[in-house]
C-alpha positions, -999 to 999 in steps of 0.1 A, spaced: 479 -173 545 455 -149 525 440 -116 520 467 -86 528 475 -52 515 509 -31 502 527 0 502 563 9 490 590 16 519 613 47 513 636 26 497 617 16 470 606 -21 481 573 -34 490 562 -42 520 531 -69 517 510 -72 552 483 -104 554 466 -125 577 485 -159 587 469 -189 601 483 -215 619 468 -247 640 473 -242 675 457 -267 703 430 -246 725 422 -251 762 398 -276 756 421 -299 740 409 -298 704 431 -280 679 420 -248 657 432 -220 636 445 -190 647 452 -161 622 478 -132 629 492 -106 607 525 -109 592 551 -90 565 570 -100 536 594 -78 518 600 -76 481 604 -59 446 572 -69 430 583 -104 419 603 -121 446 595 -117 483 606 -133 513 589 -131 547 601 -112 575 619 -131 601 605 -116 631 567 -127 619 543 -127 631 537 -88 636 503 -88 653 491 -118 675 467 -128 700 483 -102 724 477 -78 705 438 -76 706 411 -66 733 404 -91 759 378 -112 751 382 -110 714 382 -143 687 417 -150 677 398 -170 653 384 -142 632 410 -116 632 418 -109 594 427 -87 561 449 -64 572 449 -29 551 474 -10 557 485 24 543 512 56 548 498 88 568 508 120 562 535 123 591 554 92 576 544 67 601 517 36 590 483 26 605 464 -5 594 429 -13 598 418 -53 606 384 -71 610 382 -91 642 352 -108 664 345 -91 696 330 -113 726 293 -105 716 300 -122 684 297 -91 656 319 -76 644 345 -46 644 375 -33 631 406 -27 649 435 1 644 472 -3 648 500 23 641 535 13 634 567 42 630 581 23 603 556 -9 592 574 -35 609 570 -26 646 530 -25 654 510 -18 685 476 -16 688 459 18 689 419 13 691 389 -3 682 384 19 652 346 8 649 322 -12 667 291 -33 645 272 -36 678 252 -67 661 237 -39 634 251 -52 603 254 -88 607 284 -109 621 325 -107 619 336 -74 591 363 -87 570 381 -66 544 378 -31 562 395 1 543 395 33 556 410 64 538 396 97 528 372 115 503 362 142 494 364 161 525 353 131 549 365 95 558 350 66 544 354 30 559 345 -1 541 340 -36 556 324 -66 543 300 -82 572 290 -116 573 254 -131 580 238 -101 576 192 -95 576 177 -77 555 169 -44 557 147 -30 534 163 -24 496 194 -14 511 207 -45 527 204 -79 517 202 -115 539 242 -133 541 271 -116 531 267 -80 518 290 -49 520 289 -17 540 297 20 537 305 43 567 304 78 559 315 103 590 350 116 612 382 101 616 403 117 647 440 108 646 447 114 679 419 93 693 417 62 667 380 64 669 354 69 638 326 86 638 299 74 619 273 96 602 261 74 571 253 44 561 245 26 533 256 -6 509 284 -4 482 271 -25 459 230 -35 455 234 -69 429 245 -106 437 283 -109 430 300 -81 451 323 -84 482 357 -77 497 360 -46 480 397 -29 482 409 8 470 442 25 462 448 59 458 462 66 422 489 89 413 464 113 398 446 114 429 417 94 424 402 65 450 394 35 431 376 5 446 382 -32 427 359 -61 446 354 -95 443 331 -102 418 316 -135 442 302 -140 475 305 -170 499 268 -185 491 281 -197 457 322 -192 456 326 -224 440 301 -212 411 319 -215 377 315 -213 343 311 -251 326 345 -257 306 363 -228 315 400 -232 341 392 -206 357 370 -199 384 358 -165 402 369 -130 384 365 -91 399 351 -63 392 357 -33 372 378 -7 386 355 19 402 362 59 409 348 68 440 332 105 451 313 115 476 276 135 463 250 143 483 266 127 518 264 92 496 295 75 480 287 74 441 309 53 419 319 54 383 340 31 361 374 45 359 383 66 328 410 46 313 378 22 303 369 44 276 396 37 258 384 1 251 353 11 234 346 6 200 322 6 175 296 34 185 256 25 176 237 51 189 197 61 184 174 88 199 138 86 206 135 47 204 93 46 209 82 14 221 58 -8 239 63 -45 230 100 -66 228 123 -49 204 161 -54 191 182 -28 176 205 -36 145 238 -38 157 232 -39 199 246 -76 207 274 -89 223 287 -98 252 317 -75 259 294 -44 259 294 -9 275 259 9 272 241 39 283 206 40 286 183 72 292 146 60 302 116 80 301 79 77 296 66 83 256 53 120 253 16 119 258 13 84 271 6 72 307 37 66 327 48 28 315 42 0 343 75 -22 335 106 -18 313 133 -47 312 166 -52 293 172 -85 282 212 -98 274 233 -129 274 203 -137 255 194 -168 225 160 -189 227 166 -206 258 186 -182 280 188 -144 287 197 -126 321 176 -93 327 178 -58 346 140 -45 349 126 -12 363 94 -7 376 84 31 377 53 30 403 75 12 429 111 29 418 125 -8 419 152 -19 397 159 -56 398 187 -78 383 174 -115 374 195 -145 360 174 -171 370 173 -184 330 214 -174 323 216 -216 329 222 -218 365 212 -253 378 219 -243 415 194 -233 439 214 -201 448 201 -166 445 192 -153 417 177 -122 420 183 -88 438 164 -61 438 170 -19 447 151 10 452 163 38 430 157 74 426 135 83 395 112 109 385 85 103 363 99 69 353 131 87 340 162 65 348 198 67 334 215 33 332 250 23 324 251 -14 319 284 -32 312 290 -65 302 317 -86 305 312 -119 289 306 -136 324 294 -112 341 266 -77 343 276 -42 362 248 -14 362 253 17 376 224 38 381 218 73 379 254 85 371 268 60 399 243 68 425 239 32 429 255 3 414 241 -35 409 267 -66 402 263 -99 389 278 -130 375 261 -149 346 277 -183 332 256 -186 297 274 -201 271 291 -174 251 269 -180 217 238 -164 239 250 -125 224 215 -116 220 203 -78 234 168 -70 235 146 -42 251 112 -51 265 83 -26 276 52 -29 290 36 4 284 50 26 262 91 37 269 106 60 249 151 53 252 180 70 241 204 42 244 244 43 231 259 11 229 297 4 223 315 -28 217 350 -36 246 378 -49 234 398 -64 263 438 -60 263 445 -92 253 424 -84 221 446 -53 216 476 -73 220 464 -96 189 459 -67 166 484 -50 141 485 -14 144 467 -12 114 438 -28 122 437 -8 154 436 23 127 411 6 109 388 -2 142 395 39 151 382 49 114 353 30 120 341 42 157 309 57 151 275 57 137 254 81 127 230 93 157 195 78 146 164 98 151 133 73 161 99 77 164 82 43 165 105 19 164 93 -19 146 91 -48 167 
C-alpha cells in the first residue's frame, strides 16, 4: 500500500484512506498490479484496516480506464457533513485525470465524476491531486508525469501543476481558468495541504522527484526529506506561497547590512552556515548601468558551492548544483522567468543543511532543491558582475531537536543575543 490522506470521524478517531495494490492475473495471462482505495481506522498510533476493504475498485472507474494507475486518494469533510475524495487515474488515451467520489459517512463510496480531464496537455497519469478552496476560488493540485517543456513554466519529466478556476458541487466538474507550476526548482513533487485550525492552507511536498529518488547524501541513514511547510494565497489570479509563520520562531542570530555596493565576489562577516534563513533585496548601484549577472554562492568551501543566479536583461533566475558533489548524470539545473523591474528582485533563500528553497518576489514564485555537500562546505558568498547594490538579512535556524538539547538558559542567552546592529555600506571590500 502507499500514499493516502486523513480526517477525524465525529467520534474522535481517524479515518486514514490510501491506495492498495495487489497482483491480480490479467486476460492475457500474465499477472500485474492492481491498486484500489482502502480505509483503516485508528487513534493516531494503532490502526487496524477496515474489514469490508477495499472501498473503491475496478468497478468503480469509467470504462476504459487503467486499473493500473488509479492512486493517492485525498479525501476531506464538506460543509454538509458528508466526504468527497479526489484520485489520479489513467484514462484510455493514456493522460491523465482526476476522479471524484462522495461518500455520506467515509466508508460507503460511489463515484461522482471525472473531476478533471489532462487531455494530453500536461504530460501523462496525475498522481497526488488535492482540491480545496482559497481565497475566494478552488484550487486543484496534481503531480503529472512525463511532462515537455513549456517555456520557463514547465519543465521535461515529472513537474507539478496548479489549476486555478470553479468547483460546482452539484455537478462534480472543475472549471479551469489558470494554470501554472507550483514549484520552479529540481526537488519538488507530490505536494499535499491541510487546512489548519487558524484557517490557513498549508502545502508540505516531497522534497524529490522520480529522476533521482534514490539520490542520497554519502554516510547518512536516511534517504529523501520534504519541504518546508508553505502558506498558500491566492494574488493576482496566481497561487503565491510563503513559509509558514511558526518558522520564525527558529531564527536566531540576526546579521543584517544596508547598501552592500559591489561588483566582484564578496563575503560578509558572519553570513555562513548551512541551516540559514535570508532575505535578499537586489537592485542596480545608483548611477551605474543595470548589472548583467548577480549569483549567490552557498554550501560553499574550495571545491564545492551550489548557486541561485539572476540575470536582469533576460528576467531569469536559475538554481545550479552541478559542483554541490553530485557524481550522477541527473539534472542539475533549473531555470525561471521572474518578474523584476530594473533588476530589482526580492529573494528569500532558506537553507536546510541538505537542501535550498527560494521564494521570489514575496512568494510569487518559489524554486526547490536538494544538495548533498558534505556539511563542512558552510561557506556564503555573493557574486556580481556589474555593479549590485543588496540589502540582505541573514538569520541562523535552529531545528527542534536543537531546542530540545538546550537549557532554558541558554535559550535566554541565544534570545539576548538575536540581533546586530543594522550596517550602513557603501562599498563593500572584496
Amino acid at each position: 500500500c502507499f500514499s493516502g490522506s486523513a480526517v477525524t470521524l465525529p467520534d474522535g478517531r481517524q479515518l486514514l484512506m490510501y491506495t492498495g495494490v495487489v497482483r491480480e492475473r490479467q486476460e492475457n495471462g500474465a499477472y500485474g498490479d492492481v491498486q484500489t482505495q482502502c480505509l483503516a481506522v485508528g487513534d493516531g498510533v494503532d490502526y487496524e484496516k477496515y474489514e469490508m476493504n477495499p472501498v473503491l475498485d475496478k468497478t468503480d472507474i469509467p470504462d476504459g480506464s487503467s486499473v493500473h494507475d488509479f492512486r493517492d486518494p485525498k479525501m476531506w469533510q464538506a460543509e454538509d457533513g458528508t466526504y468527497r475524495c479526489v484520485v489520479g487515474n489513467r484514462p484510455a488515451d493514456g493522460s491523465g485525470q482526476i476522479l471524484l467520489y462522495t461518500s455520506p459517512d467515509g466508508f460507503q463510496w460511489k463515484f461522482k465524476s471525472v473531476l478533471a480531464a489532462n487531455n494530453n496537455r500536461f504530460g501523462k497519469m496525475w498522481e497526488c491531486p488535492d482540491l480545496f478552496r482559497l481565497d475566494g476560488k478552488w484550487v486543484l493540485l496534481t503531480s503529472p508525469q512525463d511532462m515537455l517543456p513549456e517555456g520557463f513554466e514547465y519543465h521535461n519529466g515529472n513537474g507539478t501543476l496548479c489549476l486555478i478556476g470553479e468547483y460546482d458541487e452539484e455537478t462534480g466538474a472543475f472549471k479551469e481558468e489558470h494554470d501554472q507550476a507550483i514549484d520552479y526548482g529540481i526537488d519538488f513533487y507530490a505536494p499535499q495541504t491541510v487546512l489548519t485550525p487558524d484557517g490557513r492552507r498549508v502545502m508540505i511536498g516531497w522534497m524529490q522527484n522520480w529522476d533521482a529518488c534514490n539520490l542520497r547524501a554519502p554516510e547518512e541513514k536516511w534517504l529523501g526529506q520534504m519541504s518546508l511547510p508553505r502558506e498558500l494565497f491566492l494574488k493576482n489570479g496566481r497561487l503565491y506561497q510563503r513559509p509558514v509563520r511558526e518558522l520564525d520562531e527558529m531564527r536566531r542570530n540576526k546579521v543584517e547590512y544596508h547598501n552592500v555596493t559591489f561588483s566582484d565576489v564578496i563575503s560578509l562577516n558572519g553570513i555562513r552556515g548551512r541551516k540559514v534563513d535570508m532575505e535578499l533585496t537586489l537592485r542596480p548601484a545608483e548611477g551605474e548601468k543595470l548589472y548583467q549577472k548577480f549569483a549567490l554562492r552557498f554550501a560553499q568551501d574550495e571545491k564545492y558551492q551550489t548557486a541561485v543566479s539572476f540575470r536582469p536583461h533576460e528576467s531569469v533566475l536559475k538554481v545550479d548544483r552541478k559542483f554541490s558533489g553530485s557524481r550522477r548524470a541527473i539534472i542539475h539545473q533549473r531555470r525561471s522567468l521572474v518578474n523584476s523591474t530594473n533588476g530589482e528582485l526580492k529573494l528569500r533563500v532558506i537553507l536546510d543543511r541538505f537542501s535550498v528553497e527560494v521564494f521570489v518576489n514575496d512568494g510569487e514564485q518559489v524554486m526547490t532543491a536538494t544538495m548533498y555537500t558534505d556539511q563542512a562546505a558552510d561557506g556564503i558568498s555573493f557574486f556580481a558582475d556589474g555593479t549590485v547594490n543588496m540589502d540582505v538579512v541573514k538569520y541562523d535556524l535552529v531545528s527542534a531537536s536543537d531546542k530540545d538539547n538546550l537549557s532554558e538558559e541558554q535559550v535566554a542567552k541565544m534570545r539576548e543575543n538575536d540581533g546586530l546592529e543594522v550596517k550602513e555600506y557603501g562599498e563593500a571590500a572584496v
